[in-house]
N, C-alpha and C positions, 0 to 999 in steps of 0.2 A: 327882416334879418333874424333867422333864428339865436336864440341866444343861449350859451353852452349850461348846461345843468351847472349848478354851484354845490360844488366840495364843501364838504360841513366836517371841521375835524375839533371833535369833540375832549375839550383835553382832563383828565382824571385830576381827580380829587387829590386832596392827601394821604385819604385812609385807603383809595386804590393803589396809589404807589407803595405804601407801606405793603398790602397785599403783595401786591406781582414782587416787592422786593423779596418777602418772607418766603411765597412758592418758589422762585427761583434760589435760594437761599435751600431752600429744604429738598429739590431737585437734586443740585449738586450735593450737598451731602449724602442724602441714598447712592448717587453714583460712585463717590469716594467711597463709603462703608462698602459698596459688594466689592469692589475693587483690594480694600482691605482686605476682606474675609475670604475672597479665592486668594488672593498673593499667600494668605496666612495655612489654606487649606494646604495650596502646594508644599509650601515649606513642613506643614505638618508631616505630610504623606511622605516626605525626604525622609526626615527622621524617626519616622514611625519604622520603614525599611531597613536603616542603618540598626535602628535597636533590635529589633528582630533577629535580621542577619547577625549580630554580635551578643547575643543570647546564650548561645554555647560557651563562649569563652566568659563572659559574666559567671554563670554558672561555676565554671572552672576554674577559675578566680575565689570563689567565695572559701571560707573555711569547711571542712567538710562537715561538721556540726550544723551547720545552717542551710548548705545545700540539700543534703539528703533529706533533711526536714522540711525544704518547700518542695524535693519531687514526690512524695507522699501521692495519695490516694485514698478516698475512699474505696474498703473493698470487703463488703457485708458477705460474700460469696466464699471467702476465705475464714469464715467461721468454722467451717465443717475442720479445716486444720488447724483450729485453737481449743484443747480441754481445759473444761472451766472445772472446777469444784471447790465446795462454798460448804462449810459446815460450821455449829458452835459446838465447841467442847470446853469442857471445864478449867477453868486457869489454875494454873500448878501452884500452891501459897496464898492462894484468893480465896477464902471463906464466900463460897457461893457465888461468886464470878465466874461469869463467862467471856469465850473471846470468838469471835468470828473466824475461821481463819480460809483466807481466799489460796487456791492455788492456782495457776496457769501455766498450760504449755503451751508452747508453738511445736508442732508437727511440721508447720510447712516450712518452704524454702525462701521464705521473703522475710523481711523485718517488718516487725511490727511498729509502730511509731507511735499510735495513741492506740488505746484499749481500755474505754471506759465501762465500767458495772453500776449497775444499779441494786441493789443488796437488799432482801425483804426480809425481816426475822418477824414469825407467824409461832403464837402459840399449839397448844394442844388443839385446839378447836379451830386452827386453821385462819385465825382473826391476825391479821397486820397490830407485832406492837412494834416496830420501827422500822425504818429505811435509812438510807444512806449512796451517796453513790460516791464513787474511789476510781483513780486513773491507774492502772497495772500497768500500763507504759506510756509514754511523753516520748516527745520528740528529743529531747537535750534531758542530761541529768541534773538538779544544782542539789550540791549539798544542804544537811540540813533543812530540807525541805522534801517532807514524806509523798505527797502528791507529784511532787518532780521525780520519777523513779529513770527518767530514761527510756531508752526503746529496748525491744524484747527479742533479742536476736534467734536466728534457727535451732532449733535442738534444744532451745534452754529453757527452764521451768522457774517460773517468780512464787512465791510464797508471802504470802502479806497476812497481819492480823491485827486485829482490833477489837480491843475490851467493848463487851456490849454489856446493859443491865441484868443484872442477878434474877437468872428464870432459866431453871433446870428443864424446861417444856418447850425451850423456842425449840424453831427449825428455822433454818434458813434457807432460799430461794434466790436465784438470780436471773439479772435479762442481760443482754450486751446490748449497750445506746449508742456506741458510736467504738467504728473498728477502720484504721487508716493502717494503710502499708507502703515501705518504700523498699525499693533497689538502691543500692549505695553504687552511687555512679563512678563510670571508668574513669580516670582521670586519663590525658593524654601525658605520655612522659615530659614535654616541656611545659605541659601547664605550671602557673605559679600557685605557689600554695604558702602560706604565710610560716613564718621562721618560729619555732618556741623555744626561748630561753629556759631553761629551767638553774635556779639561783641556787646554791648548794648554802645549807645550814651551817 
């Protein structure tokens, strides 16, 4: 009488069961996290679309002080329609003072937004005795504060000056380090635009 092979069922340890628990254990979690992470993708890609498409009217929304100053630009090409001129002359009542004094135009047809100089005063002999660099226009004005001049509208010319050290020899010299332009944006007539009270003294 043949007689049937004998089943051997080998049964696992402790530290086998703690295994197969922890892999099956760490399985399903990778499966819940990608699950996670596309549910969370789609919803991303929803509202990525919705901010985009309502962009315009964000924009149109804002005050126009801060709008026009984040549609800016850099636009180094638009140099050729700014004249810079940079000279020291003598300070009027100042025993031996001098004063920098910076002009700038805008020739073109854009706004300027920022317009920074870098200012080199060179003796007789052409040697650097200081530098300094100065904004000719910002984005926003705030009072009392010389570096915040504002933006440098079309046609109009800025004038700035600044006491330098007592030396009848400087010359002055300059570079442009950084030149941003905006268009001041159309509003649509029902855009909202915020109310100003102004409070009478």
């Amino acid at each position: 009488m043949n007689q049937a092979p004998a089943v051997i069922v080998k049964k696992g340890g402790f530290l086998a069961a703690i295994a197969s628990g922890f892999f099956g254990l760490l399985t399903v979690s990778v499966i819940c996290v990608t699950c996670i992470v596309g549910y969370g993708m789609v919803l991303a890609d929803r509202h990525l679309v919705r901010v985009v498409t309502s962009l315009p009217e964000l924009w149109d929304s804002l005050p126009p002080v801060i709008s026009d100053a984040l549609r800016d630009r850099r636009a180094l090409d638009y140099r050729g329609q700014v004249d810079v001129v940079v000279r020291c002359v003598e300070a009027a009542g100042r025993s031996g003072e001098r004063r920098t004094v910076i002009e700038v135009a805008n020739r073109g047809n854009e706004v300027i937004s920022l317009l920074s100089l870098r200012v080199t005063l060179c003796d007789a002999d052409d040697i650097p005795r200081d530098e300094f660099v100065t904004y000719v226009a910002t984005p926003f004005a705030v009072p009392d504060e010389r570096e915040f001049r504002g933006p440098l509208l079309p046609g109009e010319t800025r004038r700035i000056a600044r006491l330098v050290a007592p030396d009848r020899a400087l010359a002055a010299s300059f570079e442009i380090t950084d030149l941003r332009v905006s268009k001041a944006a159309e509003r649509s007539p029902d855009a909202k635009s915020p109310s100003a009270t102004v409070a009478g003294g």
